[in-house]
Backbone as ProteinMPNN parsed JSONL, in Angstrom:
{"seq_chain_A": "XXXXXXXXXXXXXXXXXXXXXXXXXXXXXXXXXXXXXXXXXXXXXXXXXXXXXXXXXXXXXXXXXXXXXXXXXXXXXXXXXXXXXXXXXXXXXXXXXXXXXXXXXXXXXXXXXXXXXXXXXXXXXXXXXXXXXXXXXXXXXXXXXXXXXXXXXXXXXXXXXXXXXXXXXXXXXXXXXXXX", "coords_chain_A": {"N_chain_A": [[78.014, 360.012, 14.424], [76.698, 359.973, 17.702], [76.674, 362.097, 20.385], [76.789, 361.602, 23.449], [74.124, 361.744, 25.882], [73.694, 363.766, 28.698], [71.529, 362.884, 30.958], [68.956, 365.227, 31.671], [67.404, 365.562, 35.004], [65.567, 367.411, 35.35], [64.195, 368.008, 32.913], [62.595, 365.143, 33.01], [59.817, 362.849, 31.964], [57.943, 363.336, 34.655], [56.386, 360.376, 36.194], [52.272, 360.07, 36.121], [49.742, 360.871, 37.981], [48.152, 358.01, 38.105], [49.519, 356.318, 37.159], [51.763, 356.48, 39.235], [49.915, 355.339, 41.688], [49.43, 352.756, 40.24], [51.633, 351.257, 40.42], [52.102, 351.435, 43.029], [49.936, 350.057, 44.104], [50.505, 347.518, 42.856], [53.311, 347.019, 44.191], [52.264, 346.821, 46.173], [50.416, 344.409, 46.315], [52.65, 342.602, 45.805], [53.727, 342.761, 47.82], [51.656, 341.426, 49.861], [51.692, 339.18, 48.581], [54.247, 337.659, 49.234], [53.905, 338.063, 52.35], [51.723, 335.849, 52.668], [52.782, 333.458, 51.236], [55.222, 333.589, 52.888], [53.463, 332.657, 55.378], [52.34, 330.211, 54.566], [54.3, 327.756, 54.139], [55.046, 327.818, 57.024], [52.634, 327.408, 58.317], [51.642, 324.801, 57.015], [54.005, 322.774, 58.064], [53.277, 323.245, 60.722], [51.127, 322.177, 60.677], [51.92, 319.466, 59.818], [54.077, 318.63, 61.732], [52.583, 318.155, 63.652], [50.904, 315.897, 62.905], [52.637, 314.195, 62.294], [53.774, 313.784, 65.067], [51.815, 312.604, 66.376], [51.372, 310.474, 65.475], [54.157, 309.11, 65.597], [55.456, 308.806, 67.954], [57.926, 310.267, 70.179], [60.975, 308.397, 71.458], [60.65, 307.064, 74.655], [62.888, 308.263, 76.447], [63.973, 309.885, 75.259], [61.677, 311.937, 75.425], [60.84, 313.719, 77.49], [62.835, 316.198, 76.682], [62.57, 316.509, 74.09], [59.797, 316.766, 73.766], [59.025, 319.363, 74.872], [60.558, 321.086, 73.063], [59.064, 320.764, 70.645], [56.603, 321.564, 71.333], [56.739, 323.868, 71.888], [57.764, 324.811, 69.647], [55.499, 324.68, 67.962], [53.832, 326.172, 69.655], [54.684, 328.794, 68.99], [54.006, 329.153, 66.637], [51.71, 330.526, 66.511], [51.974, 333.382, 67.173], [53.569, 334.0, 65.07], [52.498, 334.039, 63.051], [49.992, 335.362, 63.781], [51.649, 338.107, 63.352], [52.189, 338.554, 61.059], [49.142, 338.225, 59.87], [48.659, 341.105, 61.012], [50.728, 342.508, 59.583], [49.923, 342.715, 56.819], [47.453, 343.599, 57.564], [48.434, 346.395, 58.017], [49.572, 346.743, 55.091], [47.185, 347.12, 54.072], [45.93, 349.333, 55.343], [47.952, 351.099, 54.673], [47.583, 350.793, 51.329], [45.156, 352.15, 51.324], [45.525, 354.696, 51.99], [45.863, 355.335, 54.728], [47.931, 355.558, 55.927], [49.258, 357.031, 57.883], [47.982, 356.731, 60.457], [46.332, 356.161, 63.794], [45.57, 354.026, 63.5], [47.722, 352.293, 62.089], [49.298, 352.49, 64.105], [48.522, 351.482, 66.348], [48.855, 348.59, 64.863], [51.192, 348.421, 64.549], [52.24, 348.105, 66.971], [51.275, 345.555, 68.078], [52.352, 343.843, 66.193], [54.906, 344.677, 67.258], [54.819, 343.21, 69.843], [53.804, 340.831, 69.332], [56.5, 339.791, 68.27], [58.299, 339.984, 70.222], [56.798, 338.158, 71.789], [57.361, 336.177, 70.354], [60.125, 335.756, 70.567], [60.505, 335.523, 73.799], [59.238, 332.804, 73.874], [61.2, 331.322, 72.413], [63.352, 331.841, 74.027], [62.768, 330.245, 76.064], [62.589, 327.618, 75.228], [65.205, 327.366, 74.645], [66.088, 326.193, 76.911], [65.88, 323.904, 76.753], [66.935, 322.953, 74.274], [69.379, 323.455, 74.786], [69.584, 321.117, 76.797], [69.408, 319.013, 74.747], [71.587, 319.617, 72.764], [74.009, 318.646, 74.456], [73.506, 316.033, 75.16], [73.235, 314.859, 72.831], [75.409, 315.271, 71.729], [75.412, 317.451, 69.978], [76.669, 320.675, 69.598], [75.847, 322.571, 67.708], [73.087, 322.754, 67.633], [72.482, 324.561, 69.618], [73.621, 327.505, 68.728], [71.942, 327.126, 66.484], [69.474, 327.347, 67.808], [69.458, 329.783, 68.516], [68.96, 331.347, 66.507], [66.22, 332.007, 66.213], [65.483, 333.727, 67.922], [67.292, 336.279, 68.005], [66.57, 336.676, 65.742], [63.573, 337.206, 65.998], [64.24, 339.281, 68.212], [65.354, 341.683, 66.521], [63.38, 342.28, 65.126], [61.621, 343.077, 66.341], [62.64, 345.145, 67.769], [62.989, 346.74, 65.806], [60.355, 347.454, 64.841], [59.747, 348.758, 67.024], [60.243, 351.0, 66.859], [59.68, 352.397, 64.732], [57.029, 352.584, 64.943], [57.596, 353.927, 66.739], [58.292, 356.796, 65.551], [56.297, 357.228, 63.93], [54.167, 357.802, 65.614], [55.119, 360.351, 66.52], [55.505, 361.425, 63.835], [52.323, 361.631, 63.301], [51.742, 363.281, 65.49], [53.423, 365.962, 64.747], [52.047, 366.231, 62.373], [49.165, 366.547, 63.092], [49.655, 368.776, 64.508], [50.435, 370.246, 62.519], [47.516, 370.716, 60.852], [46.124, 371.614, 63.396], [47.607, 374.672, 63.125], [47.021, 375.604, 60.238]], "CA_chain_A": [[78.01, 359.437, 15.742], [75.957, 360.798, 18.114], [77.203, 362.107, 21.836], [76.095, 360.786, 24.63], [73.486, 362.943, 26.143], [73.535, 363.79, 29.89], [70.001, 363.256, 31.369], [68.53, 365.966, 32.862], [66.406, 365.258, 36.106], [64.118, 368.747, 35.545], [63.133, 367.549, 32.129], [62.619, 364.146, 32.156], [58.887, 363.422, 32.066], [57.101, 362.834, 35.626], [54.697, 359.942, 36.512], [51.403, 360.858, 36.504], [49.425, 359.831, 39.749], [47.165, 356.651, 37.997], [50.72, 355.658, 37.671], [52.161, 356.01, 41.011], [49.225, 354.436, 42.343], [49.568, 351.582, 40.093], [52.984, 350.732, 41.184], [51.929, 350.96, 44.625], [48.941, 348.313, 44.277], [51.785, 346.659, 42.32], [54.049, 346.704, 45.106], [51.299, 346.214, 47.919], [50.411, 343.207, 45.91], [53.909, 341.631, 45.947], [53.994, 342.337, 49.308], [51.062, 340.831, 50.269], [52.086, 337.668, 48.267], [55.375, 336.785, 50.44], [53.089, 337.484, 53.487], [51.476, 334.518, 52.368], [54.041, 332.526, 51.079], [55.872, 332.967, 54.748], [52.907, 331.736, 56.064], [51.757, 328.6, 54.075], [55.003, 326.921, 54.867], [54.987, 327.774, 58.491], [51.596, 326.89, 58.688], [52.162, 322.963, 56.709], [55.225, 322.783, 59.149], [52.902, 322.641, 61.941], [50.353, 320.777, 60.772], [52.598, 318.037, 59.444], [54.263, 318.417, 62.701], [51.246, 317.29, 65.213], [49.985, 315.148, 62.489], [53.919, 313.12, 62.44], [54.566, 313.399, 66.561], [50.69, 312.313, 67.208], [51.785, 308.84, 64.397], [55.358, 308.421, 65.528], [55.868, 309.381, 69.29], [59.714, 310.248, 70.845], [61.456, 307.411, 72.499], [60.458, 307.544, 75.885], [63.968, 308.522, 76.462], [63.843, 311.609, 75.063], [60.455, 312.325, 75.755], [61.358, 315.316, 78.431], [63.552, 317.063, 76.623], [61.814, 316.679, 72.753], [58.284, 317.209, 73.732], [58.619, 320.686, 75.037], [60.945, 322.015, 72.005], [57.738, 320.229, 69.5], [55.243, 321.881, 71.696], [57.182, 325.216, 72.094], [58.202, 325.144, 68.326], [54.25, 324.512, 67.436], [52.742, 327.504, 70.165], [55.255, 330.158, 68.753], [53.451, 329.555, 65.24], [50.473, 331.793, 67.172], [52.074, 334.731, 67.375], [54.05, 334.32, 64.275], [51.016, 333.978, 62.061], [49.461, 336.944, 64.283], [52.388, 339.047, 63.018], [52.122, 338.355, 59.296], [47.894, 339.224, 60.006], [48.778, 342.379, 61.488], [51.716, 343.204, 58.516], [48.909, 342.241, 56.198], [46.467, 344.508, 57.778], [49.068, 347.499, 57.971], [49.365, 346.697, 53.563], [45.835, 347.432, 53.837], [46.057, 350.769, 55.886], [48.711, 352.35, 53.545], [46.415, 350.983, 50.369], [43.847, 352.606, 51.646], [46.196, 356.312, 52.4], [45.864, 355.637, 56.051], [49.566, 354.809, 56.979], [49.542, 357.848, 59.398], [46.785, 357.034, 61.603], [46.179, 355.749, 64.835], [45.27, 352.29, 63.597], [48.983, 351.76, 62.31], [50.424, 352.688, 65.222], [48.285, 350.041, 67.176], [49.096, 347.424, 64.136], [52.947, 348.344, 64.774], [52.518, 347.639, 68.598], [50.514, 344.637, 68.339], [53.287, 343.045, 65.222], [55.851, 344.327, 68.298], [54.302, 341.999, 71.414], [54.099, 339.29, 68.633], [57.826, 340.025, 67.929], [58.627, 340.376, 71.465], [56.362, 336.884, 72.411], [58.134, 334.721, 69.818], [61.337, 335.431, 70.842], [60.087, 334.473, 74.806], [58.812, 331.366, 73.537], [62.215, 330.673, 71.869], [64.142, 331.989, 74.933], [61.924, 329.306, 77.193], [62.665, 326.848, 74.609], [66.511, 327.251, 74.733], [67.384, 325.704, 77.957], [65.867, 321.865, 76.571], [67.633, 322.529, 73.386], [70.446, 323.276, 75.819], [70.211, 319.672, 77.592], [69.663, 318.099, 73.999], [72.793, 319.203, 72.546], [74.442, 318.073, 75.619], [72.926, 314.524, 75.341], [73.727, 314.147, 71.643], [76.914, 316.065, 71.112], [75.678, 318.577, 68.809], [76.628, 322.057, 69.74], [75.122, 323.478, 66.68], [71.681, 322.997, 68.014], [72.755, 326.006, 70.536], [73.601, 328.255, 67.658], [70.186, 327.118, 65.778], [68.18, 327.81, 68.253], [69.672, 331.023, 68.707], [68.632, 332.499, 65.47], [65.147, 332.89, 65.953], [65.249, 334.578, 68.977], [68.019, 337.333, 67.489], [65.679, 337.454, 64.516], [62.504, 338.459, 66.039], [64.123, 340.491, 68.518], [65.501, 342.61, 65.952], [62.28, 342.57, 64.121], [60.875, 343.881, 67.392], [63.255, 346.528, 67.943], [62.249, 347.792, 64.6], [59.252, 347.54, 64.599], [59.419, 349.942, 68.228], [61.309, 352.241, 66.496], [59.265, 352.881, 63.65], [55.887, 353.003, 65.946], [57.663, 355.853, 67.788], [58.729, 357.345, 64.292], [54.891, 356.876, 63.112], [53.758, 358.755, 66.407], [56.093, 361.673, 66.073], [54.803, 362.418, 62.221], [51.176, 361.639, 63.641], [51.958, 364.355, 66.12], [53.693, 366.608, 63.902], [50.35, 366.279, 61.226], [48.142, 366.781, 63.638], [49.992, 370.219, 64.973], [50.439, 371.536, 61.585], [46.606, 370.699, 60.376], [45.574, 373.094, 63.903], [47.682, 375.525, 62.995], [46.445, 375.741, 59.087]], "C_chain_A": [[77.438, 360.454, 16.723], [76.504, 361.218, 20.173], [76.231, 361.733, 22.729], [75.453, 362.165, 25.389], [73.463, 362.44, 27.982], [71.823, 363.875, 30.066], [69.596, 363.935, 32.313], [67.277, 366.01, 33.632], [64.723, 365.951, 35.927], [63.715, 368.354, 34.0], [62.868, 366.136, 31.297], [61.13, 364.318, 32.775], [58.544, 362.494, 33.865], [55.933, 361.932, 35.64], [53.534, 360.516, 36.354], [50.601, 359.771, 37.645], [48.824, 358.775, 39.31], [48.505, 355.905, 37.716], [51.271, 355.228, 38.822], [51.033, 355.324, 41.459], [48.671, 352.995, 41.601], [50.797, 350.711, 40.378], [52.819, 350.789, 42.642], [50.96, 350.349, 44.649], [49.667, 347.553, 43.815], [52.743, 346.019, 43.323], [53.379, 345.973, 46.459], [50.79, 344.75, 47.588], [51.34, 342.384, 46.294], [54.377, 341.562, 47.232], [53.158, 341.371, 50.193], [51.069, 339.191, 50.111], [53.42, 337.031, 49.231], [54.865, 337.04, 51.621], [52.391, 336.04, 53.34], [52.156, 333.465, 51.999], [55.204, 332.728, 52.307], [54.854, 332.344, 55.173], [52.839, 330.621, 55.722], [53.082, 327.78, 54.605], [55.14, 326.53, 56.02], [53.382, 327.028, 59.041], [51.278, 325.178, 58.446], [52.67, 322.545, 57.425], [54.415, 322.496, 60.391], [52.003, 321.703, 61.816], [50.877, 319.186, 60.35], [53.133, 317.602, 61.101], [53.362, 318.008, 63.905], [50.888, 316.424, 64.387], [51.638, 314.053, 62.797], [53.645, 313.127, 64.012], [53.198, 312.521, 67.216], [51.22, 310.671, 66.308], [52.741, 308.505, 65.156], [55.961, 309.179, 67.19], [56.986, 308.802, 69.303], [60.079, 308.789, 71.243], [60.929, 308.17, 73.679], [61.852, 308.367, 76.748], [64.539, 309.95, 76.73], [62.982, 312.226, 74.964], [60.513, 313.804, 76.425], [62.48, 315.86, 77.656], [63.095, 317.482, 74.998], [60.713, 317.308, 72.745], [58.514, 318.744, 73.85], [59.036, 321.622, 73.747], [59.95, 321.611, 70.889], [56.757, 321.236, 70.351], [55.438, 323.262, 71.31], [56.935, 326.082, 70.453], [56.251, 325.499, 67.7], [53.698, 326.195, 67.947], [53.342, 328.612, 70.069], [54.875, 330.13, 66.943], [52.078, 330.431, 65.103], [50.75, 332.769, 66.86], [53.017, 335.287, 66.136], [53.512, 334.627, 62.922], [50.319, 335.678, 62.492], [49.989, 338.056, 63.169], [52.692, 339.52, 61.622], [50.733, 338.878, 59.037], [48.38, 340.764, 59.807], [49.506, 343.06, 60.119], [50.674, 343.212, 57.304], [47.812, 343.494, 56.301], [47.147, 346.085, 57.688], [49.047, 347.89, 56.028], [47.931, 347.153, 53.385], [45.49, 348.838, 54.363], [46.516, 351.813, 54.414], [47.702, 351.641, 52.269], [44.903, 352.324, 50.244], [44.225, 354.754, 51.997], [45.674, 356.409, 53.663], [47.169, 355.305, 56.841], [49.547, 355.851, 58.067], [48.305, 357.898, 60.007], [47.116, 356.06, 62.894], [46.263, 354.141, 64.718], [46.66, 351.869, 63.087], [49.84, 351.725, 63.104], [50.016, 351.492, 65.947], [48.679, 348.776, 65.982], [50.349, 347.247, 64.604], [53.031, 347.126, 66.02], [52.099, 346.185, 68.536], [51.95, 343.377, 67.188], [54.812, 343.078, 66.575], [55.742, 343.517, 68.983], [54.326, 340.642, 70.609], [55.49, 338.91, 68.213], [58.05, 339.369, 69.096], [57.896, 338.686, 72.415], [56.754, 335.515, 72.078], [59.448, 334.343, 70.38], [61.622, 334.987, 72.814], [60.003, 333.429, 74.807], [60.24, 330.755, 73.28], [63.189, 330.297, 73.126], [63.764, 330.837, 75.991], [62.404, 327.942, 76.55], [64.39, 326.66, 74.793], [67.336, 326.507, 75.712], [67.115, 323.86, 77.396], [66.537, 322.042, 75.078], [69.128, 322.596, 74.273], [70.952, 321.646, 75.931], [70.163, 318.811, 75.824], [70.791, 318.27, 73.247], [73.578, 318.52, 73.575], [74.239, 316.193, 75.194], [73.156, 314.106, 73.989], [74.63, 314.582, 70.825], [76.599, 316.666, 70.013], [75.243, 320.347, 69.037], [76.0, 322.745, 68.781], [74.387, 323.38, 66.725], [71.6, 323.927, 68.495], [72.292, 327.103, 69.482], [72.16, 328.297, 66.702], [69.28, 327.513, 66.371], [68.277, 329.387, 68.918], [68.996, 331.985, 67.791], [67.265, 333.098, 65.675], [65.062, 333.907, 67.367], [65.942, 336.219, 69.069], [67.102, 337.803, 66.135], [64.406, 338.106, 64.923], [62.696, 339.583, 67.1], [64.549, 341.749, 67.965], [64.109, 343.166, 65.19], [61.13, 343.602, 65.328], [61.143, 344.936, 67.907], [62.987, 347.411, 67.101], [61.425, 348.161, 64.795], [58.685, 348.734, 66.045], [59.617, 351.024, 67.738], [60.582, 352.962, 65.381], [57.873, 353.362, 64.194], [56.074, 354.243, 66.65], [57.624, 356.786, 66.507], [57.396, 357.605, 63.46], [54.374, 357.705, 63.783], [54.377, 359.869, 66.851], [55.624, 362.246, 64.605], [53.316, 362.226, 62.501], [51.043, 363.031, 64.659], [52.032, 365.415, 65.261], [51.994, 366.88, 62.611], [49.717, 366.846, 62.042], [47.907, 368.487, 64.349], [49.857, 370.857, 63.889], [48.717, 371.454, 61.185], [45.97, 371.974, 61.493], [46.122, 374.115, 63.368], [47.231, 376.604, 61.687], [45.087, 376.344, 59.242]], "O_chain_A": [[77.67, 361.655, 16.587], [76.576, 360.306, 20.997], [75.014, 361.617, 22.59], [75.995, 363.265, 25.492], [73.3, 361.314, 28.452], [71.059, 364.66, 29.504], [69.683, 363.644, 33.506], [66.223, 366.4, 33.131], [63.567, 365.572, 36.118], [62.489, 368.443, 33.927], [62.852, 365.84, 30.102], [60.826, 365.183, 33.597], [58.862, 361.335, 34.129], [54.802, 362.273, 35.296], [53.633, 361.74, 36.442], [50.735, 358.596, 37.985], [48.763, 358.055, 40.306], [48.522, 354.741, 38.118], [51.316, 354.106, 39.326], [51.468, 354.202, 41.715], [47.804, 352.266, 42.082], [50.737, 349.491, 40.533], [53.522, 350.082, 43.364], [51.029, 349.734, 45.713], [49.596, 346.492, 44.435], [52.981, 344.812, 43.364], [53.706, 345.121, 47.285], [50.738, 343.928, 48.503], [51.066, 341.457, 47.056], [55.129, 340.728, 47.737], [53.664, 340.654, 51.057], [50.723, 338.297, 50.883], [53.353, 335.955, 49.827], [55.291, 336.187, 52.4], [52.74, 335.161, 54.127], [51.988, 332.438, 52.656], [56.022, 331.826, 52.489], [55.156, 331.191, 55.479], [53.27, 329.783, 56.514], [52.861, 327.088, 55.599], [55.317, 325.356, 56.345], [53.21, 326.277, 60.001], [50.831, 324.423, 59.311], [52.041, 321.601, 57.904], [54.786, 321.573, 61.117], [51.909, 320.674, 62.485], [50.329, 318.101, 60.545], [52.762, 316.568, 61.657], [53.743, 317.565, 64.989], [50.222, 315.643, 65.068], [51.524, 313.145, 63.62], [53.09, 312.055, 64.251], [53.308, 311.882, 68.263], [51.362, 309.74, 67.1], [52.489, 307.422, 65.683], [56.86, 310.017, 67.266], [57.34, 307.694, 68.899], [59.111, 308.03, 71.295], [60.775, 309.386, 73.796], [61.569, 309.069, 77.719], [65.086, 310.663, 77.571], [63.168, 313.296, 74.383], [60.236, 314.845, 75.83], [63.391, 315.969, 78.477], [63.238, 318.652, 74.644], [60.465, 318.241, 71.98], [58.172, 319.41, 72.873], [58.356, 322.564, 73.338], [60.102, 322.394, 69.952], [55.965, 321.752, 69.562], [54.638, 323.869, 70.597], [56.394, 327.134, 70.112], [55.952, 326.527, 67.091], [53.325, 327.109, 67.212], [52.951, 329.554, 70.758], [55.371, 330.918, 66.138], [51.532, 330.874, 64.092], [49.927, 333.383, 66.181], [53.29, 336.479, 65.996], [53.986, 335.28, 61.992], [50.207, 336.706, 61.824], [49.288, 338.696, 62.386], [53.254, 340.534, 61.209], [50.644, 339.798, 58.224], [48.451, 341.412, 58.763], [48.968, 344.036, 59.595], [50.889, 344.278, 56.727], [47.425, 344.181, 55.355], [46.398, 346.98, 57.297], [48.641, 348.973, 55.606], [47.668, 347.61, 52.272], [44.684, 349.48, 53.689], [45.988, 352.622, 53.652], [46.649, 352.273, 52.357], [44.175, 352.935, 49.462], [43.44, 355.69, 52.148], [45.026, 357.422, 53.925], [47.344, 354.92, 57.997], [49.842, 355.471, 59.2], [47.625, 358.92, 60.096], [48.088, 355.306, 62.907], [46.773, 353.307, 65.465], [46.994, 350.859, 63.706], [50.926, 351.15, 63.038], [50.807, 350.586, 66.205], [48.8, 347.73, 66.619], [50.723, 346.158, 65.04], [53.507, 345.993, 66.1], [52.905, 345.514, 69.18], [52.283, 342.264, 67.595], [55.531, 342.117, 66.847], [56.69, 342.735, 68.926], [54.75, 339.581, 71.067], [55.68, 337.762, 67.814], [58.012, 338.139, 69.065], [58.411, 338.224, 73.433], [56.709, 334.428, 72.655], [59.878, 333.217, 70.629], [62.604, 334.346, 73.186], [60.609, 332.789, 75.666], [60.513, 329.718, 73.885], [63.685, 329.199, 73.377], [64.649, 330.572, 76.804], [62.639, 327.06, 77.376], [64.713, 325.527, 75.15], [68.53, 326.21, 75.677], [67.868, 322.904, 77.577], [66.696, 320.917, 74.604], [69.865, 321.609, 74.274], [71.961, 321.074, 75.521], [71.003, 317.917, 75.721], [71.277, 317.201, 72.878], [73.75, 317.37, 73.171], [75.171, 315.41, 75.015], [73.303, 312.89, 73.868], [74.74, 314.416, 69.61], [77.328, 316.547, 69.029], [74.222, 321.0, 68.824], [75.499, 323.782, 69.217], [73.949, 323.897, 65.698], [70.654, 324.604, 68.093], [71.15, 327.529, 69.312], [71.527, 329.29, 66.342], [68.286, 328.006, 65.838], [67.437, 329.976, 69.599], [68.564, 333.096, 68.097], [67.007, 334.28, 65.451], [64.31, 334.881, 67.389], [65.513, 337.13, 69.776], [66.984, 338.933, 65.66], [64.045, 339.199, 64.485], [61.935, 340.545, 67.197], [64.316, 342.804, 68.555], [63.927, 344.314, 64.786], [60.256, 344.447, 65.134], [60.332, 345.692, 68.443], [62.769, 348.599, 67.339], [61.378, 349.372, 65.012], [57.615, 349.342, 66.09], [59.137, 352.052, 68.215], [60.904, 354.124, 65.132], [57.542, 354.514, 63.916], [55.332, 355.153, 67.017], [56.73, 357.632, 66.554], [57.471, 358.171, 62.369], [53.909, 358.639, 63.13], [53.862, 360.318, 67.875], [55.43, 363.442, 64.392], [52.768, 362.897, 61.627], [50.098, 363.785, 64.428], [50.979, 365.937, 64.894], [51.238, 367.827, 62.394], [49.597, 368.033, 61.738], [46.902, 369.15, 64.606], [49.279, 371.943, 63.909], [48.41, 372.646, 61.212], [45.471, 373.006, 61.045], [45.249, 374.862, 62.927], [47.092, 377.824, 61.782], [44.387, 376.55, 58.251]]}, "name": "protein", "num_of_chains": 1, "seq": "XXXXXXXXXXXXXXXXXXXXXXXXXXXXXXXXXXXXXXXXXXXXXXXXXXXXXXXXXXXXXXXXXXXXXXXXXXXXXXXXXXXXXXXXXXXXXXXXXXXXXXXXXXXXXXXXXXXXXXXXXXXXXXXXXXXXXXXXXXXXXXXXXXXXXXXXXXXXXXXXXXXXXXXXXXXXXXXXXXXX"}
């Protein structure tokens, strides 16, 4: 019977780099695939949505208080699409061994304002989901239409935070390369 062998860290064998950099086209792959697979749904979603509301218009009824959360819901698929581009184009930076440059820092900022514009849109959108729970007794529209606006502003807080965190080691690089 044979004992159980402790594995030791210093001689197990190391990657070699056509490795690591096949697990990271590996990974940048699989990332790039659920960028796309968030979009295609979101993107069906709207076009089903103008192709149904342009066939089967509101009651007149609820005309003012439907239309704007359909319109709202539709012109915050702009900046949500944008933001999946941009994450898209950042997968293409680091591919490429440019994650610390200038151009990810503007990708960051630009995925922030699209962060930061959805959750406007939502916030603008909130007071007619407001009057339509109201009008059809269902408080849990409130709560629903809460989420996206807590989701991309967290996604936007990140995404500040890591832009500063990107231009602090862009700094840092750039001091130690003069002093070298």
């Amino acid at each position: 019977m044979q004992k159980n062998r402790i594995s030791d860290p210093l001689n197990e064998e190391k990657p070699t780099i056509c490795e690591v950099n096949e697990m990271k086209r590996g990974l940048s792959l699989f990332l790039k695939a659920a960028l796309m697979l968030m979009a295609l749904p979101v993107l069906a979603g709207a076009v089903f949505g103008i192709y149904s509301l342009l066939r089967n218009p509101v009651n007149p009824d609820y005309a003012l208080m439907l239309y704007p959360i359909f319109i709202g819901a539709l012109l915050s698929v702009i900046p949500y699409l944008f933001a999946l581009y941009q994450s898209f184009r950042l997968l293409n930076y680091i591919d490429r061994d440019a994650a610390f440059s200038g151009l990810s820092v503007s990708t960051l900022q630009k995925i922030k304002i699209s962060a930061f514009l959805f959750s406007m849109m939502y916030i603008l959108i909130a007071s007619f989901v407001y009057i339509t729970a109201e009008v059809s007794y269902t408080p849990e529209l409130i709560i629903m239409g809460m989420v996206p606006i807590f989701a991309s502003l967290v996604i936007g807080v990140f995404t500040a935070v890591l832009q500063k965190l990107l231009n602090e080691i862009i700094n840092i690089k750039s001091e130690n390369e003069l002093t070298v």
